[in-house]
C-alpha positions in Angstrom: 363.5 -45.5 256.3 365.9 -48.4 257.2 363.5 -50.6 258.8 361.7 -50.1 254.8 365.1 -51.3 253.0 365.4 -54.2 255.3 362.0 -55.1 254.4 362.7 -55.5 250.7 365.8 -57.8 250.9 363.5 -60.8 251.1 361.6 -60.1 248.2 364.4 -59.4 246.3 366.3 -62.3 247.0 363.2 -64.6 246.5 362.7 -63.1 243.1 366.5 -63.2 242.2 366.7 -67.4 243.6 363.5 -68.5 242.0 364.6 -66.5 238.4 368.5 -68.3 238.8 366.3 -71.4 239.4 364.1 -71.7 236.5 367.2 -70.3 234.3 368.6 -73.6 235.3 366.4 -76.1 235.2 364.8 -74.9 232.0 368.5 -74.7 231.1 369.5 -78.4 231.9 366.1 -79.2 230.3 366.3 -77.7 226.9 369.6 -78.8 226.5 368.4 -82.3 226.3 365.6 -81.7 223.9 365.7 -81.0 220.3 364.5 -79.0 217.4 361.8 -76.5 218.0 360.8 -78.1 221.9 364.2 -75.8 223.2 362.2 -72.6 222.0 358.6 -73.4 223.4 360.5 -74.2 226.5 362.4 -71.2 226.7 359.3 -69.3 226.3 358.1 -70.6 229.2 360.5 -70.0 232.5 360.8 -66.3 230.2 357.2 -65.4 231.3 357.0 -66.8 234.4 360.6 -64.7 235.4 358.7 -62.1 233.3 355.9 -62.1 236.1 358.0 -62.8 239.3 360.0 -59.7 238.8 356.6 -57.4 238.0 355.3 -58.8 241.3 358.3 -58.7 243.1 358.6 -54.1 242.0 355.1 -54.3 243.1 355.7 -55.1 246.3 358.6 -52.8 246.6 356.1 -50.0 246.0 354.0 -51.1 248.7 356.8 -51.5 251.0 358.0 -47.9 250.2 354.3 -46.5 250.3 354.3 -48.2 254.0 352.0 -51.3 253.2 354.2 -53.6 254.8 351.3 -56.0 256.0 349.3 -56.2 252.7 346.8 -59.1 254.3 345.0 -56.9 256.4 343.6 -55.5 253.8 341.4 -58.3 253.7 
């Protein structure tokens, strides 16, 4: 069971780095636009966060289930 929680520190911190990340840049970015440009682009790192954290629980489940190596599955 340990060897499974040291497994999903990487994906965690991965998701967690690139979410901080596009919470900046698309920070610094919509800052510097105006009007109705700092909504469309804050729709944008929203969704992609949106869809790195659903792929990063689904690959905790698999870790947990014991599909560690997912590629030799194909």
């Amino acid at each position: 069971m340990r060897s499974h929680k040291r497994k999903m520190i990487a994906p965690i911190v991965i998701t967690v780095l690139f979410v901080l990340y596009l919470a900046v840049y698309f920070g610094f970015l919509a800052a510097m636009l105006p009007g109705i440009w700092k909504y469309i682009l804050g729709i944008v790192p929203a969704g992609l966060a949106a869809v790195m954290i659903w792929v990063c629980v689904e690959r905790i489940g698999e870790i947990r289930k014991g599909e560690e190596d997912d590629l030799g599955q194909y």
